[in-house]
Each structure stands twice: as C-alpha cells, then as structure tokens.
C-alpha positions in Angstrom: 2.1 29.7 76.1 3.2 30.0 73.5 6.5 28.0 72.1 9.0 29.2 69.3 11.1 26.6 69.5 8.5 24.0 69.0 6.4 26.0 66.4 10.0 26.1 64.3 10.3 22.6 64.6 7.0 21.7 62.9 7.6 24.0 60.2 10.3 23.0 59.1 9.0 19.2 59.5 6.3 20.5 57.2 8.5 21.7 54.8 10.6 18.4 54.6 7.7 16.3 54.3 6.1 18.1 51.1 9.5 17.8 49.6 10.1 14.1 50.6 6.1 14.1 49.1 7.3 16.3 45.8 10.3 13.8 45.2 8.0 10.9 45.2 5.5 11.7 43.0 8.6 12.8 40.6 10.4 9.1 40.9 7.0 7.7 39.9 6.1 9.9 37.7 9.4 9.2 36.2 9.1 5.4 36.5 5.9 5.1 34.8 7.6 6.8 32.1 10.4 4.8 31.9 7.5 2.2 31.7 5.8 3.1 29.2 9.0 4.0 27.0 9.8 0.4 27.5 6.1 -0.6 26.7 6.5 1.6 23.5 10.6 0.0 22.5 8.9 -3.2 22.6 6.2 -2.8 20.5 8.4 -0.9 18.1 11.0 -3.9 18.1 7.8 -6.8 17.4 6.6 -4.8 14.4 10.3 -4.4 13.4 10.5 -8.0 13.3 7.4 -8.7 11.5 8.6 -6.4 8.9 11.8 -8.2 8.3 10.2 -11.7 9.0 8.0 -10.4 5.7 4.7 -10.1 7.7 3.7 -6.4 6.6 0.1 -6.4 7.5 1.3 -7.9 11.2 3.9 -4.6 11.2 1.5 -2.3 9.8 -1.4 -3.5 12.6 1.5 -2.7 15.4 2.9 0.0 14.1 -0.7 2.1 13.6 -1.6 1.1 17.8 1.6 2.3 18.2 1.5 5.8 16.3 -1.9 6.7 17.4 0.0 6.5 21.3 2.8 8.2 20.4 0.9 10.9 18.4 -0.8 11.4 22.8 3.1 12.6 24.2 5.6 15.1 23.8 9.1 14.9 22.8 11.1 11.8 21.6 11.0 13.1 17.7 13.3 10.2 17.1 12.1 6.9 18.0 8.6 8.4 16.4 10.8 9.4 13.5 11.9 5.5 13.6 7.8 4.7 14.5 6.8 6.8 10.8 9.8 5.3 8.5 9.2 1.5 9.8 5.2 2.5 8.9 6.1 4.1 5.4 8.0 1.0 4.5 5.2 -1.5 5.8 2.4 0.6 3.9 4.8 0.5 0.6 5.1 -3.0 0.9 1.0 -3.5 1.3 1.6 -1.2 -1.9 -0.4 1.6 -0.1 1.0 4.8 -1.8 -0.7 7.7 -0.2 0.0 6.1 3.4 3.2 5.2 2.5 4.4 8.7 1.4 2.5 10.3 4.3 5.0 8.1 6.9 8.0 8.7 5.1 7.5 12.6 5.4 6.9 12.5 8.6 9.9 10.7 9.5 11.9 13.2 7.3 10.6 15.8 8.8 11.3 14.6 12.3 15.0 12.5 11.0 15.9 14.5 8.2 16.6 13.3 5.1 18.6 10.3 4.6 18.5 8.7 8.1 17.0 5.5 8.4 17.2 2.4 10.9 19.3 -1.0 11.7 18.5 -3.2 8.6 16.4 -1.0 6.1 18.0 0.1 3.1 16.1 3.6 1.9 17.8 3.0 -1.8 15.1 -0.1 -1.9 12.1 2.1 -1.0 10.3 3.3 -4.0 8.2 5.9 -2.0 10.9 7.3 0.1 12.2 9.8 -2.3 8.5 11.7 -3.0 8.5 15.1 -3.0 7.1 16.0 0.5 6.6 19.8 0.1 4.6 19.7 -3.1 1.9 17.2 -1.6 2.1 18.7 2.0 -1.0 20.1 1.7 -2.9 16.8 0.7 -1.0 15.0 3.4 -2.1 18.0 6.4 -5.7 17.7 5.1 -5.7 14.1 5.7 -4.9 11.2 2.6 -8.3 9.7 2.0 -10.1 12.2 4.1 -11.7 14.1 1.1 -15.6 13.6 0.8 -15.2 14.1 -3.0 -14.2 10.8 -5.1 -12.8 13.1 -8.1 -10.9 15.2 -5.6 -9.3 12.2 -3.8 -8.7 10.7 -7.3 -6.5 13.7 -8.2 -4.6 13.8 -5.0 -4.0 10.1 -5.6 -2.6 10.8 -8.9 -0.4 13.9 -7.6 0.6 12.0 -4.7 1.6 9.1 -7.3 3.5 11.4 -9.9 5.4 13.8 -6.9 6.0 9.9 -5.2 8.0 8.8 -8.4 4.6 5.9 -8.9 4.2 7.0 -12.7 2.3 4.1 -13.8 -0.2 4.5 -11.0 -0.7 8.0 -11.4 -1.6 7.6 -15.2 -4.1 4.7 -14.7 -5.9 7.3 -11.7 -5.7 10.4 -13.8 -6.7 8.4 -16.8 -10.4 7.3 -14.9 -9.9 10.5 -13.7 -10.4 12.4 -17.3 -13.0 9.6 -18.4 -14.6 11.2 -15.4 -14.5 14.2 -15.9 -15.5 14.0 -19.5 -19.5 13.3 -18.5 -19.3 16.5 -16.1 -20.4 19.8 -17.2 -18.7 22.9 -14.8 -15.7 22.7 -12.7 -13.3 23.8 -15.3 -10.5 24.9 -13.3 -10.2 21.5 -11.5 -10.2 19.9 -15.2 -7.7 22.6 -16.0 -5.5 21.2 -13.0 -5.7 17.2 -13.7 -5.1 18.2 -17.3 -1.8 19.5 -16.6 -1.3 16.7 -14.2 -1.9 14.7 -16.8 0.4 16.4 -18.8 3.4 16.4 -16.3 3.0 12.4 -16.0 2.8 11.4 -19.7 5.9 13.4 -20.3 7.9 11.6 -17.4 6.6 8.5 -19.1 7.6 9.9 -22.3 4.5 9.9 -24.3 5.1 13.1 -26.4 1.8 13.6 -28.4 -0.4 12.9 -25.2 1.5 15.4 -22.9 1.0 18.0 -25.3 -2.4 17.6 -25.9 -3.5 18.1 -22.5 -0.9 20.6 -21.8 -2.9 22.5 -24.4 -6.3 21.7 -22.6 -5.5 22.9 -19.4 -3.7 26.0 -21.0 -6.8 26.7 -22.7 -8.5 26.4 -19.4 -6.2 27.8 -16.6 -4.6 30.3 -19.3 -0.9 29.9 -20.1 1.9 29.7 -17.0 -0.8 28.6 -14.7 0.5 25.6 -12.8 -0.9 23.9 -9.7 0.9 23.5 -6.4 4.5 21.8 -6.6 4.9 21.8 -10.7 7.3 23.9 -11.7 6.6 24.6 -15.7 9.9 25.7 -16.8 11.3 22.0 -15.4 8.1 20.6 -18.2 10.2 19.8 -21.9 6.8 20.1 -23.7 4.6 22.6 -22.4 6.0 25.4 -24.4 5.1 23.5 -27.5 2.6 24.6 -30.0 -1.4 23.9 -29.8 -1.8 24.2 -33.4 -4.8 27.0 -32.8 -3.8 29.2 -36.0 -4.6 25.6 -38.1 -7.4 24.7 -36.4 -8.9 29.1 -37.0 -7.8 28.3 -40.7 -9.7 25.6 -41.1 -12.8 27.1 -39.9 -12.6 30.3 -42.2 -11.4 28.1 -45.6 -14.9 26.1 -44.8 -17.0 29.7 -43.9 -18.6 31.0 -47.3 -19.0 27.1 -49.0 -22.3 27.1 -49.4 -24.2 23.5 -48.9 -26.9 22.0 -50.7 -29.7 20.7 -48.8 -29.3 17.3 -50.1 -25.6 17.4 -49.5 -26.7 18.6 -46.2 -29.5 15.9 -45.0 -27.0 13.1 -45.7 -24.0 14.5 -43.7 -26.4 15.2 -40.6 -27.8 11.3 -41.2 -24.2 10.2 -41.5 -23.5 12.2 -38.5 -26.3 10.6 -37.0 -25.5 6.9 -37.8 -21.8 7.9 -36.6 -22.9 8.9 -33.5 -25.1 6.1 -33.1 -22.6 3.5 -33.6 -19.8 4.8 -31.3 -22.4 5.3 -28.2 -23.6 1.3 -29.4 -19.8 0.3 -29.4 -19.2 2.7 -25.5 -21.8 1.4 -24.2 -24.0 -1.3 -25.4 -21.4 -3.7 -27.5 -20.2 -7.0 -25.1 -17.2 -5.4 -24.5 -18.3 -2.1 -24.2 -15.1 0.7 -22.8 -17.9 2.6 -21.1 -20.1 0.2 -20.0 -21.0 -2.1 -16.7 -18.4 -4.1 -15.5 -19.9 -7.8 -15.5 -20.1 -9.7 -12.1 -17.8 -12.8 -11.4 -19.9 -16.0 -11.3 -17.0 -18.6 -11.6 -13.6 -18.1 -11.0 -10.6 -21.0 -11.0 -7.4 -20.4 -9.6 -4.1 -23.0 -8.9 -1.9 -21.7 -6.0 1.4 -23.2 -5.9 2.7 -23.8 -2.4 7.2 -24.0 -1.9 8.2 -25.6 1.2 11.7 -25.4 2.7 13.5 -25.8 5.9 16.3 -26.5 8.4 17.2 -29.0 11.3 12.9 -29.2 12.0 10.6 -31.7 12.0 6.5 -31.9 12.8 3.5 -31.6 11.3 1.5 -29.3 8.2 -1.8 -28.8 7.4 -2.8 -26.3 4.3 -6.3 -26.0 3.9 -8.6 -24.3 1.5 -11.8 -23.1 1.6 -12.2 -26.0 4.4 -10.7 -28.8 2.4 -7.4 -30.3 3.4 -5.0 -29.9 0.6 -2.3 -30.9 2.6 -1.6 -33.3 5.7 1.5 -34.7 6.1 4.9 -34.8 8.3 7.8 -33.2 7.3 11.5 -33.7 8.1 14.5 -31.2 7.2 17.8 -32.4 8.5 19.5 -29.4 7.1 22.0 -28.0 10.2 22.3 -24.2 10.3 24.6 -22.2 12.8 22.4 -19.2 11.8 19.6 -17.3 10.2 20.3 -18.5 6.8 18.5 -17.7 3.8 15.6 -19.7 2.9 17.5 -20.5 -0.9 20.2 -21.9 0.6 17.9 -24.9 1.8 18.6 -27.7 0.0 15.1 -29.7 -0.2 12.5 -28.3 -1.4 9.0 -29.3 -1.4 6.3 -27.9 -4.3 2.6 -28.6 -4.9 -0.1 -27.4 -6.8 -3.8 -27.1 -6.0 -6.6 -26.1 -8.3 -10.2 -24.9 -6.5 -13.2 -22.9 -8.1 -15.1 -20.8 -6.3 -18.8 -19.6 -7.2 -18.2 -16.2 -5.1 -15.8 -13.9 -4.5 -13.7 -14.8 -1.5 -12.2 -18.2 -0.2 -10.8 -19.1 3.2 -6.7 -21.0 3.5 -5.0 -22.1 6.2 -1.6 -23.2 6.8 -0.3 -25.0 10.5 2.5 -26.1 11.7 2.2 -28.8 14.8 4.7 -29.8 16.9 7.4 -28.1 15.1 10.3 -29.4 16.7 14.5 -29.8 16.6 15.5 -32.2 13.7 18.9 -32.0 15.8 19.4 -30.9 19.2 22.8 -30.4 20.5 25.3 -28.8 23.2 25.1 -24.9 22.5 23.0 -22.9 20.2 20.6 -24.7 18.3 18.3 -23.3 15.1 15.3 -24.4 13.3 13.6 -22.6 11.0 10.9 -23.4 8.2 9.7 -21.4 4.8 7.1 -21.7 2.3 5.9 -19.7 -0.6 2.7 -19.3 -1.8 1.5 -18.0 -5.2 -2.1 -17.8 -7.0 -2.8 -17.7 -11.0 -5.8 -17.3 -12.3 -7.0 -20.5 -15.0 -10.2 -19.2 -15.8 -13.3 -17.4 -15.0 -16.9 -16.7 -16.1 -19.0 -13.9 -15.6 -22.4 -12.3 -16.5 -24.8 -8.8 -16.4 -22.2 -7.0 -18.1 -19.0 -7.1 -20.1 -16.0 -8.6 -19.2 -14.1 -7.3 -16.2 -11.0 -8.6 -17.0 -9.1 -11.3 -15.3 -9.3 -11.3 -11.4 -7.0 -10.0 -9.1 -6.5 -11.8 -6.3 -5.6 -9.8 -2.5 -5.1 -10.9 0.9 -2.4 -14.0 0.0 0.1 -11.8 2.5 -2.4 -12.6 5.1 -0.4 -16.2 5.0 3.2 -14.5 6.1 3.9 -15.9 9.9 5.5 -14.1 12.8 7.3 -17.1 14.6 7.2 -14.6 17.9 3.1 -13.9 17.5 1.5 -17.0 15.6 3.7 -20.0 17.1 2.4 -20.8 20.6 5.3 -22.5 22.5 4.5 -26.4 23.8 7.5 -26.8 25.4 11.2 -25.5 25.2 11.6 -27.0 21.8 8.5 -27.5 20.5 6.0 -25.1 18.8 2.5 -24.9 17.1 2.6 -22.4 14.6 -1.0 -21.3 12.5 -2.3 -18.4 10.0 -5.6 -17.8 8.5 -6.2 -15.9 5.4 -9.1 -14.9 3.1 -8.2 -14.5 -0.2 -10.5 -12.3 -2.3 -10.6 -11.6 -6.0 -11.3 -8.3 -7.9 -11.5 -6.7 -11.2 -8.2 -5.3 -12.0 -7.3 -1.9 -10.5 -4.7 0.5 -9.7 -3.4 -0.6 -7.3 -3.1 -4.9 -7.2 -3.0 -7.1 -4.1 -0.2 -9.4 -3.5 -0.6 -12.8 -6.1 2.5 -14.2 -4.1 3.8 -14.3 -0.2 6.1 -15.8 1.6 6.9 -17.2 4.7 10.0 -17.5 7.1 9.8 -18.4 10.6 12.7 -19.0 12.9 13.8 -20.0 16.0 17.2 -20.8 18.5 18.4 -21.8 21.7 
C-alpha cells in the first residue's frame, strides 16, 4: 500500500543529497582553481625574479608557458595585465621590438596606462610608450606572422618609428627601399614605406631626405594620402616643395636643341661606360654595396670575464669551446646584511681570454661548486657572487664575397644565472651553481645581440 509518509521522506532525501552532491563538486571546482591560481602566482613570481636577477631569456621562457595558459581562462585581466608588462619588458631587454610593443599594449589595454608592477620603473622602458592604436592592426594580425618578407619589413619599420626605435626603423626601411628599388609593380606599398620613410628621417632630423621621399610617395599615393596612424598635418616638411616646375623647365629649355650625331654617339658611349662602371662598383668591385655578403672563415674574439662577491667561498670553472679557461677557488670575505649591489664589492677579479674559431658558433661555460658561507653566523646570513662577461671582436677573415663587416656576436645573455633555477642545493649552505651558452656571431644587423651580460646570484638564511 501505498505510503506518503515514506515516499516524502525519500524525496526530500533525494533532494538533500544532489545538493550535498552540487556543493561538492563546487568546493573542488573551486579548489582546483585556487590551485591553479597559485600554480600560475608562482610561476609569475620565478620569472619576476629572473628578470630582476638579469636573466631575460630565463623570464621571457616562463613568462611565454605562462601567457599561452592564461590566454585558455576567463577573467583575472590583472595579474595577465602584470603577465603582458613583465613579458614586454623581458622581450625589450632581448631587444625584441615587435614582441616587446605587442606585450606592453596588451597590458595597457588590460591596466591602463601608467600602471606597472613592484620594482619596474615604466620611465626606463624604451618600448612602453609606442603608439598602440596606430600599429593595432599589425599587432591583431600577428607580429611576424606575414608570409611576405617586404610586408613584415614595413611593419617592423612602422612598429619601430610608432615605438619611439628611430634608428631601427631607418636601417629596416632603408633595406626596405634598396628592395623595393629592383621591383617593378606594387606602387602603392612603395608609396606607403616612402612616406614612412619620410616621417622617420624627419624625427631624426634629416631635412633633405624626408623631403625627398615625401615627394616620392606623394607622387605615388597623390597629395594628403597618409597610411594608418600618421597624421600629416603633425609632419614639419611634407608641405614643402618637390621642385616639379624646375625639373618641367628643364625638360622644355633642352626640347628644340638639336644634336649632332657625333655629339650624339659619344654621349650614348659615355652613358654607356657610366653605367658600366657604377653596376662594376654595385656589384662586382671587392666591396661591392649591392653585392654578396662574404662568409666568415676566421673570426678572433677576447671576452673579458669581472668576478665579484660577498661572505662566499667554493669553486669556478669557465670554459670555452671545451677548454678550461678558468679553474680555481675563490674566497670573498666581504659581510653583507643585504642584497647589496654588486659595485659595492670591494675585490674584484678580471681576466681576459682570446679564442678563434673557424665557424660560426662556440660553446662557454661557467660553474660554481660548492659555493658556500665565507662566514656563518647567529641570524640571517647572505652570500652572493657576480661576474660580468663581455666579447670584442680582434679580427676576422672571410671569403666568396665582400666584406660583411665586423661580427656581431649573440647569445652572451645565455650566461646570466637564476640562483633559484641553475644552483642545485648540496646542503643547507652549500650550492652548485652552472650555465651553458652558445655564442654565435653574425654580420651586423638591425637589431644586435647582447656583446656584454652579467651575472648576480644570491642567497640568505
């Protein structure tokens, strides 16, 4: 038969249990968030301290695993805010301009302008202040993403010239018109990178250049035509004359001469031999502007190598390309109460090594063993070691072309320690600290790699 009093009883048991089940799955829903917020302060607070530790390829590594997690969830616009300014600064530092700028307008969109974080002074950021609405549309498309070299070499230049990078921009937009010159077509894009061109040699205040190609891309895109972000009526000098009445002058003074035949044979072979030497000098002379960049067959560097410290003492070994350059003990008795500046050490150790290499890359090492206390007392106790490292080019040979200039060395910042993720702890007190870098050299470019790094690693209990 059928009981109410029973059937009312399971109900409402029914009803309590998917509640009591509801509340559950909320708590740990809610506690593998908390989780993974933590997971995410953490790795947020390690690339913060390699930043300011002056390992920027260590921060930039931990700061892109981070981003790309981030970029998965909804909501906290201002720890990724923090995320994008901490990754601007590292790319700036790896002196990666279109990355850089990308970070920091991301963060100012998410912080607004002006905020920053504990310890990072936006007055010291050279990227910081670039214009983010005229090169939002490179940065939504994707920096580096175009799958033509002369478009991404005009966004570069924008993003340089809207970034505040002047130099930069002219050397791109400069290989950029040498480009351009050997193209027939496409007149409206050199219409644009000759008023970019333009706009960034009258920043740099190069009078006679900005108006020439103001005139060249006015007599391309027409006059008042400007591309996106440039605002004409801020441009000094594209108003100015382009000299066309002289130039229509000319050509009708010269119109009814009439030319002997001898008088005209030797202008067309003068022409000729004119022509002939300038395309010998572009392209076939040893130094040739236009021609193939010779390849590196020798190249001799010296790197000079600082080291400094407080209350430590152990054991270094700086190696290169396999050879040990250096094996010895060291001993600073220095006492700091502190994280003081590596100046204010008062020993200081320097050496010099020269090496050659017959390719283009070399391997360096630097370890610290056993890095220990000098002193160890009741308290707080600190130890903490520095070293600098700097490479200069002595001399190099090349062949199959003309000379590519003197080499420019990248990867040096590979060097810069982390005493949290390079030092593995022995014991209590002691550490073992090592770094591995491959230094390669390079014509000279835009944009140079690092000829000097260095290192500060510290640590207290």
């Amino acid at each position: 038969m059928f009981d109410l009093r029973r059937w009312t009883f399971c109900k409402a048991l029914a009803v309590i249990l998917c509640a009591f089940i509801v509340m559950e799955a909320h708590a740990l829903y809610a506690h593998q968030a908390a989780a993974v917020a933590e997971q995410h302060q953490a790795q947020f607070n390690a690339a913060r301290e390699a930043y300011f530790a002056g390992n920027f390829e260590g921060a930039r590594a931990g700061l892109d695993r981070l981003i790309v997690e981030l970029e998965k969830i909804e909501g906290q616009d201002t720890f990724k805010g923090e995320t994008y300014l901490l990754a601007g600064a590292a790319y700036e530092k790896l002196e990666q301009l279109g990355l850089s700028v990308k970070y920091y307008c991301r963060a100012k969109s998410l912080l607004g302008e002006g905020k920053t974080i504990e310890g990072l002074d936006l007055k010291k950021l050279k990227y910081y202040k670039a214009d983010c609405a005229a090169i939002a549309a490179i940065l939504e498309m994707g920096v580096g993403a175009e799958t033509d070299e002369l478009v991404a070499q005009y966004n570069q230049a924008k993003i340089g010239y809207f970034a505040g990078a002047y130099e930069a921009a002219k050397a791109v937009v400069e290989s950029l018109v040498t480009s351009l010159g050997a193209i027939d077509g496409r007149d409206t894009f050199k219409g644009q990178v000759y008023l970019l061109a333009g706009a960034i040699y009258e920043i740099l205040d190069f009078k006679e250049l900005a108006i020439k190609y103001y005139c060249r891309a006015k007599a391309v895109l027409g006059e008042g035509t400007t591309i996106e972000g440039l605002k004409l009526d801020k441009l000094r000098w594209y108003k100015e004359p382009c000299g066309g009445a002289a130039v229509a002058g000319a050509a009708v003074r010269t119109a009814g001469r009439k030319k002997s035949w001898v008088g005209g044979l030797i202008g067309t072979l003068l022409g000729l031999a004119l022509v002939g030497g300038i395309v010998w000098y572009l392209f076939f002379s040893k130094n040739a502007p236009l021609g193939k960049k010779g390849k590196y067959t020798k190249i001799t560097f010296r790197i000079d190598v600082t080291y400094r410290g407080f209350n430590s003492t152990g054991h270094r070994t700086f190696k290169i390309g396999g050879e040990v350059k250096n094996d010895e003990d060291f001993i600073y008795t220095q006492n700091i109460s502190s994280d003081e500046a590596c100046s204010q050490a008062t020993k200081s150790e320097t050496y010099s090594y020269t090496y050659t290499i017959t390719g283009d890359s070399v391997a360096m090492s630097q370890s610290w063993d056993n890095w220990d206390y000098y002193a160890f007392g009741p308290g707080e106790n600190w130890k903490k070691l520095c070293a600098e490292y700097s490479v200069n080019i002595d001399s190099y040979e090349y062949e199959d072309g003309k000379d590519p200039g003197k080499p420019s060395a990248t990867g040096l910042e590979q060097l810069q320690m982390n005493s949290a993720a390079d030092c593995t702890e022995v014991s209590s007190r002691i550490h073992n600290c090592y770094m591995d870098a491959t230094i390669s050299f390079s014509a000279p470019s835009t944009v140079r790699g690092a000829s000097a790094a260095t290192v500060e690693m510290i640590r207290k209990r």
